[in-house]
N, CA, C and O of each residue as an XYZ file, in Angstrom:
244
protein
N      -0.695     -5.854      7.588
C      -1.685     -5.698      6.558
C      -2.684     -6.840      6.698
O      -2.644     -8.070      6.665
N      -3.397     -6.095      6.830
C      -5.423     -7.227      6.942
C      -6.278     -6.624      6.513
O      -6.316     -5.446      6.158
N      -7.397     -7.776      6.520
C      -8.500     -7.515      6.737
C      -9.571     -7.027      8.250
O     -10.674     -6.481      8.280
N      -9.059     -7.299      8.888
C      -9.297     -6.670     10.239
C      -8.656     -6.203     10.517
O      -7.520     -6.320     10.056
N      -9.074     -5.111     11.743
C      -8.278     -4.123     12.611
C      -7.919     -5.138     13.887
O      -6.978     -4.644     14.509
N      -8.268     -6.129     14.355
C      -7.869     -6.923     15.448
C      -6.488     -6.781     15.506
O      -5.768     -6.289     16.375
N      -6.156     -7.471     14.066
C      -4.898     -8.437     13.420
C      -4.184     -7.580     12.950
O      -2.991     -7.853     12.818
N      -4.515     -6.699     12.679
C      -3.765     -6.085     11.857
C      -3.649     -4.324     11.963
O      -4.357     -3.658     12.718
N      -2.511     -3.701     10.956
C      -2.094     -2.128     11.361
C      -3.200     -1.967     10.578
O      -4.330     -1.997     11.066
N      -2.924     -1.741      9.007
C      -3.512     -1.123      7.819
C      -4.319     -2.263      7.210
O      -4.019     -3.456      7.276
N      -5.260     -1.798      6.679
C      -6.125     -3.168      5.166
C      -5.615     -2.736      4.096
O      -4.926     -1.716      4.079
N      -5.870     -3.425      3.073
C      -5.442     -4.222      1.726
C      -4.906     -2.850      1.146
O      -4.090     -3.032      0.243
N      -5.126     -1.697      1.400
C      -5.018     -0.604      0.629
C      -3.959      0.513      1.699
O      -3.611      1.688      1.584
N      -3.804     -0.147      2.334
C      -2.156      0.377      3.080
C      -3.395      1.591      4.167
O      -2.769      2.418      4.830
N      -4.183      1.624      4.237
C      -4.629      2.773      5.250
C      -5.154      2.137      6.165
O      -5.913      1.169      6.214
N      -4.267      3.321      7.493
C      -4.444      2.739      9.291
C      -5.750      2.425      9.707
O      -6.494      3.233      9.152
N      -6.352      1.703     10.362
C      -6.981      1.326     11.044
C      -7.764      2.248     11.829
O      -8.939      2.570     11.653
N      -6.991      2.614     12.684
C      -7.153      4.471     13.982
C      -7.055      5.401     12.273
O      -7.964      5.618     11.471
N      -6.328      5.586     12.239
C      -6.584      6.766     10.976
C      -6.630      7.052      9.986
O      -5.624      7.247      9.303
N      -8.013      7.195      9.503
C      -8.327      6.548      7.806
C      -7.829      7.725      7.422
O      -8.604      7.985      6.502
N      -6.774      8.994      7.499
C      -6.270      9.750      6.328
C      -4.930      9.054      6.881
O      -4.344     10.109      7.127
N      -4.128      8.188      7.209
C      -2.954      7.952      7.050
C      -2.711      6.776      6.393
O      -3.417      5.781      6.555
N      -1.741      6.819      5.645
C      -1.267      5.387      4.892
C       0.133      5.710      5.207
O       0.897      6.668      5.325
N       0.063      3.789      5.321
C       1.754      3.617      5.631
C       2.111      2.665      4.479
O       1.584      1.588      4.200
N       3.075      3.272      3.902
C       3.664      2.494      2.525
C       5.335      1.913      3.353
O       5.925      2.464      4.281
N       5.720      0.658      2.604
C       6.941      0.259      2.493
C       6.654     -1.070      3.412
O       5.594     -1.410      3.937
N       8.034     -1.762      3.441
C       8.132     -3.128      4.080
C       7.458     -3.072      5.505
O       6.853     -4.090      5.843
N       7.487     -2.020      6.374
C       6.874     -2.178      7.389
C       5.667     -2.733      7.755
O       5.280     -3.071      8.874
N       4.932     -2.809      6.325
C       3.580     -3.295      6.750
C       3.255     -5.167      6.332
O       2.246     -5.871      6.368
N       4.591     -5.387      5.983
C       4.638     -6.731      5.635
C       4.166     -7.725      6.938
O       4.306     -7.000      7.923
N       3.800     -8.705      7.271
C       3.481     -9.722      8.092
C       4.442    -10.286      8.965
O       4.581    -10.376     10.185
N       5.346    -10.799      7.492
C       6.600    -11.614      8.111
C       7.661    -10.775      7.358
O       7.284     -9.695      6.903
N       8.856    -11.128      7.190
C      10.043    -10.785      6.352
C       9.929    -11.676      4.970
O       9.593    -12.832      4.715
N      10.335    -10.660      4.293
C      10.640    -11.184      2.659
C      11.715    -11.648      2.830
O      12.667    -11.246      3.501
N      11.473    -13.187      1.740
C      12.854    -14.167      1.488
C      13.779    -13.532      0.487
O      14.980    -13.799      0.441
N      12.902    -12.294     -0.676
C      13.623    -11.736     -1.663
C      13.289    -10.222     -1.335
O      12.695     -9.722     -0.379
N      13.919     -9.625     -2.543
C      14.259     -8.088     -2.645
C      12.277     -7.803     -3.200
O      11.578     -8.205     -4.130
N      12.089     -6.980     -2.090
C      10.835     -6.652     -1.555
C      10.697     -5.404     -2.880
O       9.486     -5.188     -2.924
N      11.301     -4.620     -3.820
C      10.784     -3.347     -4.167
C       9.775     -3.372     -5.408
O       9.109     -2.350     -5.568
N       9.517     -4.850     -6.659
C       8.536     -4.268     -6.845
C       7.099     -4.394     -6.019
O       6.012     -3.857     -6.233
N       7.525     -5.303     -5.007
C       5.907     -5.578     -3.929
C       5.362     -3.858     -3.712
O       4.410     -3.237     -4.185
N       6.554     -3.451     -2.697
C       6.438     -2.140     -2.194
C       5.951     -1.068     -3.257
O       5.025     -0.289     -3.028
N       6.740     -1.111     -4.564
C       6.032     -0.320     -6.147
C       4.672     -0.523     -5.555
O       4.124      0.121     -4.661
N       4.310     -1.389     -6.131
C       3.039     -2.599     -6.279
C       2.133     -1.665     -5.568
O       1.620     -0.710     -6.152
N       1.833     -2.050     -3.724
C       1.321     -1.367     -2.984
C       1.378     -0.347     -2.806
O       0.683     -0.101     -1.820
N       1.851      0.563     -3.207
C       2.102      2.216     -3.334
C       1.452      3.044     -4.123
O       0.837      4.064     -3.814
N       1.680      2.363     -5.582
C       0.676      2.137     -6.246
C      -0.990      2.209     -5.912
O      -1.711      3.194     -6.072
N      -1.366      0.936     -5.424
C      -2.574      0.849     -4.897
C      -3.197      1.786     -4.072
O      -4.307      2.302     -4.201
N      -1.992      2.009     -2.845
C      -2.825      3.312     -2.122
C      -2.750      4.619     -2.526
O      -3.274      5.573     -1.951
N      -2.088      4.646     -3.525
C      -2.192      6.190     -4.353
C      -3.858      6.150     -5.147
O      -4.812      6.911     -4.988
N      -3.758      5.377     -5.706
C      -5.307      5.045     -6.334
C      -6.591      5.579     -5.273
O      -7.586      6.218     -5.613
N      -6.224      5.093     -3.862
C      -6.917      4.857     -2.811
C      -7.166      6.169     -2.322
O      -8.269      6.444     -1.849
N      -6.104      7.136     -2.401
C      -6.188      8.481     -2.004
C      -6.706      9.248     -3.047
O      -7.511     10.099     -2.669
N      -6.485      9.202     -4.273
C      -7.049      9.592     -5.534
C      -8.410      9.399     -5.508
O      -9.217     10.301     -5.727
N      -8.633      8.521     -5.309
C     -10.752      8.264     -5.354
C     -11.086      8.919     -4.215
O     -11.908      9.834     -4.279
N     -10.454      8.524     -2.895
C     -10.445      9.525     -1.028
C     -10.864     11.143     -2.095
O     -12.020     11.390     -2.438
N      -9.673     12.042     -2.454
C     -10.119     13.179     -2.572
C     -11.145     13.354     -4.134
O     -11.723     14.364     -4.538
N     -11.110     12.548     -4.497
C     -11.873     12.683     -6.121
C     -13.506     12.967     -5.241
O     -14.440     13.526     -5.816
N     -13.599     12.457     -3.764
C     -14.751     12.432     -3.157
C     -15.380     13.857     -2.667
O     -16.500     14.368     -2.684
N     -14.014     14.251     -2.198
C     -13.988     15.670     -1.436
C     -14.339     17.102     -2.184
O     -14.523     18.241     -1.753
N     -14.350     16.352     -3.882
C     -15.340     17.652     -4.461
C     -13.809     18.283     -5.565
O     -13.929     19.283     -6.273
C-alpha cells in the first residue's frame, strides 16, 4: 500500500495499480507484518474501499 505505483501494489484506497476495477482487501497489502491482531485495521480498510467502489459506480450512472 502507497502512494506510488513504483513502491507499491494498491494506493491508500486498496485499488491495484495495473487494475483500477480490482481491490485487494486484507493483511496482504500491509508493508511489513503486524506486531498485533490486524482485524480492526483490515475492518478499517475495507471499509474505505467499499466507499471507493460506491462513489466508482455512483459514477457509472
Amino acid at each position: 500500500m502507497g502512494s506510488d505505483p513504483t513502491n507499491s501494489v494498491v494506493d491508500a484506497e486498496s485499488r491495484c495499480w495495473d487494475h483500477r476495477n480490482l481491490y485487494l482487501l486484507g493483511s496482504g497489502t500491509f508493508p511489513t507484518i503486524t506486531t498485533a491482531n490486524p482485524t480492526l485495521t483490515i475492518a478499517a480498510l475495507t471499509f474505505r474501499a467499499s466507499r471507493a467502489v460506491l462513489k466508482d459506480l455512483a459514477h457509472l450512472g
